[in-house]
VOPAGU-2260 file (C-alpha; in pm, 1 decimal, decimal comma):
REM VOPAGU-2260
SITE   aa  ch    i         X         Y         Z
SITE  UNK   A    0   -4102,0    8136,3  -10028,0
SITE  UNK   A    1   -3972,3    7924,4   -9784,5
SITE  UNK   A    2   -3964,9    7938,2   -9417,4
SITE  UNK   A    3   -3589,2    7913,7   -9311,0
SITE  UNK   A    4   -3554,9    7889,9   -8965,1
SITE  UNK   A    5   -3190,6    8038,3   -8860,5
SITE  UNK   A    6   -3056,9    7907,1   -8539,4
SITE  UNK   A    7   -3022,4    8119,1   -8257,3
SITE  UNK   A    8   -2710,6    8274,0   -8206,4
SITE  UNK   A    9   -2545,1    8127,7   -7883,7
SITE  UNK   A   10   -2593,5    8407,3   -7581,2
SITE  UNK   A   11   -2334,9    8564,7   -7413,6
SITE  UNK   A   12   -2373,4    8561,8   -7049,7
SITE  UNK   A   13   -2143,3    8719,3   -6810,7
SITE  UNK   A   14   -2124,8    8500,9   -6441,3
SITE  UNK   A   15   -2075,0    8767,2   -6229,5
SITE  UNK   A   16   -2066,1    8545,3   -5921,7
SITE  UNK   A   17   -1707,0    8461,3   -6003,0
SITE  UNK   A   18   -1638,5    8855,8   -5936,7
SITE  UNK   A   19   -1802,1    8869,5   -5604,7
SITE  UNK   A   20   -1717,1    9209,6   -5542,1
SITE  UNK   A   21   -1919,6    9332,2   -5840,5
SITE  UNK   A   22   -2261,1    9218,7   -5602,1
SITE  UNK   A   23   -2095,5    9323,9   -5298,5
SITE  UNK   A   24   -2277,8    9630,3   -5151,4
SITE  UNK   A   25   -1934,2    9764,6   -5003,3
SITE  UNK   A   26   -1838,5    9807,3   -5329,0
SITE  UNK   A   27   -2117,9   10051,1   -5408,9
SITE  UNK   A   28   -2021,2   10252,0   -5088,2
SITE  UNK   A   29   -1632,4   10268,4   -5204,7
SITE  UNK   A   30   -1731,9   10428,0   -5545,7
SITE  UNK   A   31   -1964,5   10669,3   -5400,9
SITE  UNK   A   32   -1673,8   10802,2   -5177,1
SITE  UNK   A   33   -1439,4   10745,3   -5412,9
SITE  UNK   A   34   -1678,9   10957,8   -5651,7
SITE  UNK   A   35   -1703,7   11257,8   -5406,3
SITE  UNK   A   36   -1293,3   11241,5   -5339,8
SITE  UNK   A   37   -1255,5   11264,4   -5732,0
SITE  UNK   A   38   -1517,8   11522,8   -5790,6
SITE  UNK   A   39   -1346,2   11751,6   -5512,1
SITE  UNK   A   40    -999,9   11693,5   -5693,3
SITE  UNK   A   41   -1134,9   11825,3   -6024,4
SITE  UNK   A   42   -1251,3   12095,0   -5851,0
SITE  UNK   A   43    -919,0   12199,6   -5657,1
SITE  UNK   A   44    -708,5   12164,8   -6022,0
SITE  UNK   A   45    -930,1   12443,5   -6202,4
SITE  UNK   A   46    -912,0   12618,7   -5842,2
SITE  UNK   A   47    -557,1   12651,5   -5758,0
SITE  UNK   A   48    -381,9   12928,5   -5793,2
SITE  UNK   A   49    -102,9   12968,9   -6134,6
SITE  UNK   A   50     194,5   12994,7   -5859,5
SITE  UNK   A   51     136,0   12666,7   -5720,2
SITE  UNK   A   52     259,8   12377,6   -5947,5
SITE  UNK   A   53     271,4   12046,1   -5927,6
SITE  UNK   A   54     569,2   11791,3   -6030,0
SITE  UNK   A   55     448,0   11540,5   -6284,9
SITE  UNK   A   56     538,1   11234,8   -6113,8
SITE  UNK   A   57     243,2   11220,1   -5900,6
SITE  UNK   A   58      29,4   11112,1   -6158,6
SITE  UNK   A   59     268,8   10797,3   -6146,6
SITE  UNK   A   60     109,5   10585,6   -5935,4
SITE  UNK   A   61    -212,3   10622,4   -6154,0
SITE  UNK   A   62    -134,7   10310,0   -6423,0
SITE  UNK   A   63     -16,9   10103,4   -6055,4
SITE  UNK   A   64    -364,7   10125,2   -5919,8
SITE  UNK   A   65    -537,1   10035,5   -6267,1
SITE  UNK   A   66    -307,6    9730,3   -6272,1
SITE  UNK   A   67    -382,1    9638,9   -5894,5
SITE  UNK   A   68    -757,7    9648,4   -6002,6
SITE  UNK   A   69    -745,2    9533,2   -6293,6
SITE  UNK   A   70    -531,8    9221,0   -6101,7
SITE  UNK   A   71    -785,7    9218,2   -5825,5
SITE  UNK   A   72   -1043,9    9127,8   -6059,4
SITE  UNK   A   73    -913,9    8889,3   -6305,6
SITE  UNK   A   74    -759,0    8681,4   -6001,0
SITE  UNK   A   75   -1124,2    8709,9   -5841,4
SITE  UNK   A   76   -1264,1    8618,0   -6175,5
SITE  UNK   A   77   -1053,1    8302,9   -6188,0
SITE  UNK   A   78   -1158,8    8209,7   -5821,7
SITE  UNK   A   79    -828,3    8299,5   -5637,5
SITE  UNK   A   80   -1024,2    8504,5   -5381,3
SITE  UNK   A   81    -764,1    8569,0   -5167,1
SITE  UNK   A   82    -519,8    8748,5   -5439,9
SITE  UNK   A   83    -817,0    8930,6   -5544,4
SITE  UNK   A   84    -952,8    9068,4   -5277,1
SITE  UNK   A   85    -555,5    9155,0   -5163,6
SITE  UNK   A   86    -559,2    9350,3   -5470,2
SITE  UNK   A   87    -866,9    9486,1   -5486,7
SITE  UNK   A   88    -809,5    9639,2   -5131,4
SITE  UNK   A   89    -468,2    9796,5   -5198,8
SITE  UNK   A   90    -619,4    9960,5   -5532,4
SITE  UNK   A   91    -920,3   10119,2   -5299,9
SITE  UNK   A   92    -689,9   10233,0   -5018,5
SITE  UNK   A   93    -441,7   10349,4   -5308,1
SITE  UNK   A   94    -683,4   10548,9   -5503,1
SITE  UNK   A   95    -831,8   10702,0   -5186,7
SITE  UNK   A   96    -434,2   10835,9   -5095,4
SITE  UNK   A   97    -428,7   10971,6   -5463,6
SITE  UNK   A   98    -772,0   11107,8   -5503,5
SITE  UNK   A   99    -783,7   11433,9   -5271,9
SITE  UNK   A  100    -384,4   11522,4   -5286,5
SITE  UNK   A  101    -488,6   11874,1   -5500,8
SITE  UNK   A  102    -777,4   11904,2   -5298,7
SITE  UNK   A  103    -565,0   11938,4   -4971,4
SITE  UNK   A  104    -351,4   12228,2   -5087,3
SITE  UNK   A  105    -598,9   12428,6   -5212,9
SITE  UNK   A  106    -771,0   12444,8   -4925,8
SITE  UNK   A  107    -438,5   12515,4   -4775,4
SITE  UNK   A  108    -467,8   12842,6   -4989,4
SITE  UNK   A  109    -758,4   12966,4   -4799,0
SITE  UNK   A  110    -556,7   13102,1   -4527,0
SITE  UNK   A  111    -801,5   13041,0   -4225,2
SITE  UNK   A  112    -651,6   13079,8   -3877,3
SITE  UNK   A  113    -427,4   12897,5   -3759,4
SITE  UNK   A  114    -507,7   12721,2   -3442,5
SITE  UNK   A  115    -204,3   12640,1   -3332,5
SITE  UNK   A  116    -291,5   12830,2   -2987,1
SITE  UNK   A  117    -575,3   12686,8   -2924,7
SITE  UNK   A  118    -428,4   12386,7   -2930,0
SITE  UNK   A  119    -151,2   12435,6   -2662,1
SITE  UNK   A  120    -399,1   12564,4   -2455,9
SITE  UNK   A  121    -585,9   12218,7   -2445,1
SITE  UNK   A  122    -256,3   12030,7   -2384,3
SITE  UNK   A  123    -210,7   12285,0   -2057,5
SITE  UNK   A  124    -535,5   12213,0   -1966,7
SITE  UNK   A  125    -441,1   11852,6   -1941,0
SITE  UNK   A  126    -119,4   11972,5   -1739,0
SITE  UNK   A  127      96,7   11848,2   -2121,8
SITE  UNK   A  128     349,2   11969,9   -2336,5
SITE  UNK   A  129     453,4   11838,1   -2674,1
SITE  UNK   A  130     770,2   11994,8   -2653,6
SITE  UNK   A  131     901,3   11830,4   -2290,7
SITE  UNK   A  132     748,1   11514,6   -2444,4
SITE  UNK   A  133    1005,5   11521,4   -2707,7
SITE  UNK   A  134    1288,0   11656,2   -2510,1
SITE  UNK   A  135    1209,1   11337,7   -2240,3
SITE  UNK   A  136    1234,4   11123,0   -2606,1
SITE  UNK   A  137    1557,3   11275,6   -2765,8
SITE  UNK   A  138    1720,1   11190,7   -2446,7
SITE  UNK   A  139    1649,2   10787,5   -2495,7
SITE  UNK   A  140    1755,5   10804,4   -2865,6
SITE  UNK   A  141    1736,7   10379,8   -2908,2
SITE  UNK   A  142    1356,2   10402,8   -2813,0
SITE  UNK   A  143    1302,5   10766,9   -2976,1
SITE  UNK   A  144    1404,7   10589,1   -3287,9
SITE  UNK   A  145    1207,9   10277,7   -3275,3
SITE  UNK   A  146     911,7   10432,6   -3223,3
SITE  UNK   A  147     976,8   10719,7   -3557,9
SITE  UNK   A  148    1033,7   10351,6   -3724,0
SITE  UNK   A  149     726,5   10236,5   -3639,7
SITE  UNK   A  150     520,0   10527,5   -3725,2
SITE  UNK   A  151     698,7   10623,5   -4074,1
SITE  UNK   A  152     607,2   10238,8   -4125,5
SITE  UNK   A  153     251,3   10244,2   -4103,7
SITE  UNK   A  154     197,0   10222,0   -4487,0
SITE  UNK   A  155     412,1    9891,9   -4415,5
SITE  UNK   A  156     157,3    9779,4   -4176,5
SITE  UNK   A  157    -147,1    9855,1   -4345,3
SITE  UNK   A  158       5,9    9641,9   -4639,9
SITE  UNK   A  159      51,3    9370,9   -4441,0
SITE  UNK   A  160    -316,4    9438,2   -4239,1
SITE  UNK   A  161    -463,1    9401,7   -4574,8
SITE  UNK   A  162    -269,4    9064,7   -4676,9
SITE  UNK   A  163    -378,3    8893,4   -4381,6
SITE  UNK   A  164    -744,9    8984,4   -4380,9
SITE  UNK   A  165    -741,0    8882,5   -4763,1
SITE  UNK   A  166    -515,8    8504,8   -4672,3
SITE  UNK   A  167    -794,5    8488,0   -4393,1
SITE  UNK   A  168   -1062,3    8548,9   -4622,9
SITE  UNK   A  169   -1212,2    8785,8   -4377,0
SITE  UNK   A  170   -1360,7    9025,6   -4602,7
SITE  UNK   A  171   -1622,1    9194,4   -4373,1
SITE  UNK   A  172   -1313,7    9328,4   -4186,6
SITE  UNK   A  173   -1157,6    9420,1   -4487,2
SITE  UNK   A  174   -1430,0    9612,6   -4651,0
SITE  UNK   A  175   -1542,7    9796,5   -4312,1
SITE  UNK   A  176   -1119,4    9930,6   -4299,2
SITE  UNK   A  177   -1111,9   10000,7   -4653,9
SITE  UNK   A  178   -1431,2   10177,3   -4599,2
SITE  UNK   A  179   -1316,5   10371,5   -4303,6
SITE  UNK   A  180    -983,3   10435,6   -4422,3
SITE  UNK   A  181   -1192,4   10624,9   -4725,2
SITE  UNK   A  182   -1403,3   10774,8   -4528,5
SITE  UNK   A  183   -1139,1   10939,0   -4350,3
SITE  UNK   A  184   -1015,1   11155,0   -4648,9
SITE  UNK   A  185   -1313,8   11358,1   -4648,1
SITE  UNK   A  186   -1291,4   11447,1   -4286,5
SITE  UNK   A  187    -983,7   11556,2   -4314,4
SITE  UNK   A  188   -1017,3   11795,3   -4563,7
SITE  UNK   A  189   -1309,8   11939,9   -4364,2
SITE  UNK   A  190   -1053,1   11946,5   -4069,0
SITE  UNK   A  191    -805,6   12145,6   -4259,7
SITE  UNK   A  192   -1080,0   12376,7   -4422,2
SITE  UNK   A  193   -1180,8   12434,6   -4050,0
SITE  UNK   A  194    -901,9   12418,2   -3829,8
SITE  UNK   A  195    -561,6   12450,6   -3976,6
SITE  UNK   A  196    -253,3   12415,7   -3788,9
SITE  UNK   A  197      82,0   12427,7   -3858,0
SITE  UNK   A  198     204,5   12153,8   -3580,5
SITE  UNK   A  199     385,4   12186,1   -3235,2
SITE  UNK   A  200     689,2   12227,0   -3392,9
SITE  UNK   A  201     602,7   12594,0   -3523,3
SITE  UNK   A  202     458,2   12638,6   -3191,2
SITE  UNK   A  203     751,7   12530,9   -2967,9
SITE  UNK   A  204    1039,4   12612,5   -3182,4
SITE  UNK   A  205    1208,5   12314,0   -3085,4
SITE  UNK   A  206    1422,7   12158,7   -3353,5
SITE  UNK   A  207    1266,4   12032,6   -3706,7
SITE  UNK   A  208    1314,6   11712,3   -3917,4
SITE  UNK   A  209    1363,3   11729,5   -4299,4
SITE  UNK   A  210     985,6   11595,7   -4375,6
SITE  UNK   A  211     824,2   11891,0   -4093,9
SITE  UNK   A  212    1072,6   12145,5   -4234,1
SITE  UNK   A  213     882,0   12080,3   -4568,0
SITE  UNK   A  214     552,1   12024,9   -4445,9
SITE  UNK   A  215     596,6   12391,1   -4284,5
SITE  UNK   A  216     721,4   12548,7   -4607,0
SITE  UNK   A  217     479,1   12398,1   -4807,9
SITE  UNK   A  218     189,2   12561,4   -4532,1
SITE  UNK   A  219     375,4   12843,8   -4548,3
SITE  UNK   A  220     371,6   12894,4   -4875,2
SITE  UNK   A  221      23,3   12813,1   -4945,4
SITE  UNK   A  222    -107,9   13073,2   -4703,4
SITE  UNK   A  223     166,6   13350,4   -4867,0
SITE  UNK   A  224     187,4   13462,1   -5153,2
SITE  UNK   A  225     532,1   13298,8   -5291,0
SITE  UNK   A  226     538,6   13029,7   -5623,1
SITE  UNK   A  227     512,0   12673,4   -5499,9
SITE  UNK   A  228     627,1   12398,6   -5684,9
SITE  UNK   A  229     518,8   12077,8   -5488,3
SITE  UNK   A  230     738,3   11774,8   -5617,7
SITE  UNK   A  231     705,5   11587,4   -5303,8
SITE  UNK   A  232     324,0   11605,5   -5149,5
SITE  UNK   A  233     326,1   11581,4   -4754,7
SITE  UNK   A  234      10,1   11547,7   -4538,8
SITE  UNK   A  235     -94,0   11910,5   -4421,4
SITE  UNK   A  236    -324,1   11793,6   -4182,4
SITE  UNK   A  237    -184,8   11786,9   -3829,5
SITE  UNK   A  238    -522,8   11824,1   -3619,3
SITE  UNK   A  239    -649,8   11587,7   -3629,4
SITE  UNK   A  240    -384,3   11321,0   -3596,9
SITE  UNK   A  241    -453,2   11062,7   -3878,3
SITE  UNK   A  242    -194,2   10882,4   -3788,1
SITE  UNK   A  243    -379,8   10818,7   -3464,9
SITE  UNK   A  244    -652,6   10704,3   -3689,0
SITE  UNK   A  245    -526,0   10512,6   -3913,8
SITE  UNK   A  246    -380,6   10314,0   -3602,7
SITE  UNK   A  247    -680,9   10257,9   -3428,1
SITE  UNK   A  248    -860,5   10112,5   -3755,0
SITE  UNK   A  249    -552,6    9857,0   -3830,0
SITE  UNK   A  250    -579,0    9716,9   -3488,0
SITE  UNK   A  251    -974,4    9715,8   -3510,1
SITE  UNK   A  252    -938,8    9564,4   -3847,5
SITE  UNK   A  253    -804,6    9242,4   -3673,8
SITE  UNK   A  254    -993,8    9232,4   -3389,6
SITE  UNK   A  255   -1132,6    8852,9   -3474,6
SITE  UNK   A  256    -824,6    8703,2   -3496,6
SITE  UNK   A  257    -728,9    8700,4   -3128,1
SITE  UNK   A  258    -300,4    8628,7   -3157,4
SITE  UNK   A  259    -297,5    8923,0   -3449,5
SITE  UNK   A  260    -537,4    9151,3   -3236,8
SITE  UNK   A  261    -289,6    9149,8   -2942,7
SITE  UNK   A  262      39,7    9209,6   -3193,9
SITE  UNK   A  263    -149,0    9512,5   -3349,6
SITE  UNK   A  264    -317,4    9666,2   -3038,0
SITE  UNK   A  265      42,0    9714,5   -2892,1
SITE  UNK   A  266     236,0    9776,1   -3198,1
SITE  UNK   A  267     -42,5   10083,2   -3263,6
SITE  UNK   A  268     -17,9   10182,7   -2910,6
SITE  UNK   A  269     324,7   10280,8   -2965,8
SITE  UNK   A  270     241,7   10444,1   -3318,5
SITE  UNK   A  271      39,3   10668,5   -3118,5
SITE  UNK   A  272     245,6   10731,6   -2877,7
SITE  UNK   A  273     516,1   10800,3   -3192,9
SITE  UNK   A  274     295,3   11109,3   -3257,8
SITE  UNK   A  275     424,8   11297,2   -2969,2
SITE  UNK   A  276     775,1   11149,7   -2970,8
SITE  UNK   A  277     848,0   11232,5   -3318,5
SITE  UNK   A  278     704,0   11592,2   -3211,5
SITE  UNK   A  279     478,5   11605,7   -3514,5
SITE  UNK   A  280     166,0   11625,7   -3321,6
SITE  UNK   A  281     -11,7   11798,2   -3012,8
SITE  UNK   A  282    -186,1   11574,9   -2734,3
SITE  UNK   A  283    -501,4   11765,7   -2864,8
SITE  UNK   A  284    -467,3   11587,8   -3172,5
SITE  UNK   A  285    -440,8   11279,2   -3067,8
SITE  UNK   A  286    -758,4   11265,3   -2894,5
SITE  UNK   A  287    -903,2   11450,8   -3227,8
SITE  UNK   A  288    -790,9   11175,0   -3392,0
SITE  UNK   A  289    -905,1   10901,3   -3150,8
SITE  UNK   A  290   -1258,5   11024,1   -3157,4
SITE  UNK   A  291   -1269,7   11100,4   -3503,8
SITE  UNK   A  292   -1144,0   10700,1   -3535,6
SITE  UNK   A  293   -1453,2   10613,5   -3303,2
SITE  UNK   A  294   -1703,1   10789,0   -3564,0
SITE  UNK   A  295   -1536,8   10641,5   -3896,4
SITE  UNK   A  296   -1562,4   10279,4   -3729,1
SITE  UNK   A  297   -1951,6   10326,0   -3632,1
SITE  UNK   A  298   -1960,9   10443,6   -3948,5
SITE  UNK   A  299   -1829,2   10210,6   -4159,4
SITE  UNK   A  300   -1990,8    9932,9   -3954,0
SITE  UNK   A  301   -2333,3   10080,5   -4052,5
SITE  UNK   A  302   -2208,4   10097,2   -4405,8
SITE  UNK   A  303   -2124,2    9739,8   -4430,5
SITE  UNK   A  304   -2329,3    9558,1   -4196,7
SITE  UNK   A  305   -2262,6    9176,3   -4107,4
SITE  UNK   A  306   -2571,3    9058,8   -4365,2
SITE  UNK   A  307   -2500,5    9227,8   -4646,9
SITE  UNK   A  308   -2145,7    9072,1   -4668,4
SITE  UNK   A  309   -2088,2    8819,3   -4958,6
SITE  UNK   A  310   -1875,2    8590,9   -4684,6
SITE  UNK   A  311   -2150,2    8572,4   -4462,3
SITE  UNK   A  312   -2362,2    8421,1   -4755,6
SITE  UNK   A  313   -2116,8    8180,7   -4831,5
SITE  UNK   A  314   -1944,3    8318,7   -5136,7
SITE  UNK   A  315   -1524,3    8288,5   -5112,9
């Protein structure tokens, strides 16, 4: 018999360094969040009660953040880091929105006590009150209105965060917010488990917008006994304020780029400030949400420390 020698079929080897974010150690952190907001979602659908339904379309946005992945990669793949890493970031911060939204109302049907009280107390303490906030706002409707523009347009603004941290390839920054930003869903659920509230405008009795009129009736409802069909989800949290939060981490997130730093610090200021305008939050909040802002930053800067980021080692 003769010795045939075949030749070796040609390997297939996968370069992962032209998907940099497969090696990056944030990544790893962002799926084990990601994991534990998922794993809490399962848990609220085979949890919540038959009266409470749910409208289909919010498993819409579902094939969007496969396609923003799926773009964030193949543009990463093909060496157009700053696309990808655009993408990639608005599929993390999209999937972390999505991830807990069933998890949030049924822990809205646990029906702790409200501490609505408590928190008006605080805001006396501190010689405040939500309600002659807003009054003092209604009666300067021009800037009562610009500042309900800006916050409503936060989601506008992170966008936008997120597109220049990608152009500037600055993805430390960009994985410690996405990070944070994640992080944040969590906490807030615990918040709501803890300390429910229904807002200052239950408190107060002063006059309602559409979006709080819902918000209420959805609370209501979930702590009742009534059907519930949710077609359009709205955040239930009110202590504390995430949009506080969320504020301070999208001016922190562009704290190395000096001009943009200044622009965001005051533009956020004002979103803050929106929160008591707008009348959707107490003063109590806002300092829940400032210092709950301080913890997520420390924490995602111990998350994703300077060395372990791929930019630092020279990969764009």
């Amino acid at each position: 018999m003769s010795n045939i020698n075949a030749p070796a079929l040609p390997g297939i080897e996968y370069d992962a360094s032209n998907l940099p974010m497969l090696r990056d150690p944030a990544t790893r952190v962002k799926t084990f969040i990601l994991a534990i907001a998922v794993g809490l979602n399962l848990w609220a659908l085979s949890s919540l009660p038959a009266r409470i339904t749910f409208a289909e379309v919010w498993w819409a946005p579902l094939p969007t953040i496969v396609i923003l992945a799926g773009a964030g990669m193949f543009c990463s793949y093909q060496k157009w880091s700053r696309v990808g890493m655009f993408f990639c970031a608005l599929a993390w911060v999209a999937a972390a929105g999505l991830s807990e939204i069933h998890a949030l109302y049924a822990v809205g049907t646990l029906g702790g006590p409200l501490v609505d009280g408590w928190l008006a107390h605080i805001d006396a303490s501190l010689g405040f009150c939500v309600a002659d906030m807003k009054a003092f706002a209604d009666s300067l409707p021009l800037a009562r209105n610009v500042l309900a523009v800006l916050y409503d347009g936060i989601i506008v603004q992170t966008f936008l965060v997120l597109l220049l941290l990608s152009l500037k390839r600055d993805r430390l920054s960009l994985n410690r917010f996405v990070v944070g930003f994640m992080i944040c869903e969590p906490l807030l659920l615990l918040s709501f488990l803890l300390a429910p509230a229904a807002g200052p405008f239950a408190q107060y009795g002063y006059d309602m917008t559409p979006m709080q009129a819902l918000y209420l009736g959805q609370l209501e409802a979930l702590r009742g006994t009534e059907a519930l069909h949710v077609a359009f989800p709205t955040g239930l949290v009110t202590f504390p304020s995430f949009h506080t939060t969320w504020a301070i981490l999208l001016a922190y997130a562009v704290r190395e780029h000096r001009g943009w730093f200044a622009f965001a610090m005051a533009i956020n200021a004002l979103v803050v400030l929106a929160t008591l305008t707008t009348g959707w939050h107490f003063l109590a909040d806002v300092i829940g949400g400032a210092v709950m802002a301080i913890f997520v930053i420390a924490a995602s800067n111990r998350l994703c420390p300077k060395q372990d980021d791929l930019s630092q080692a020279g990969v764009h």
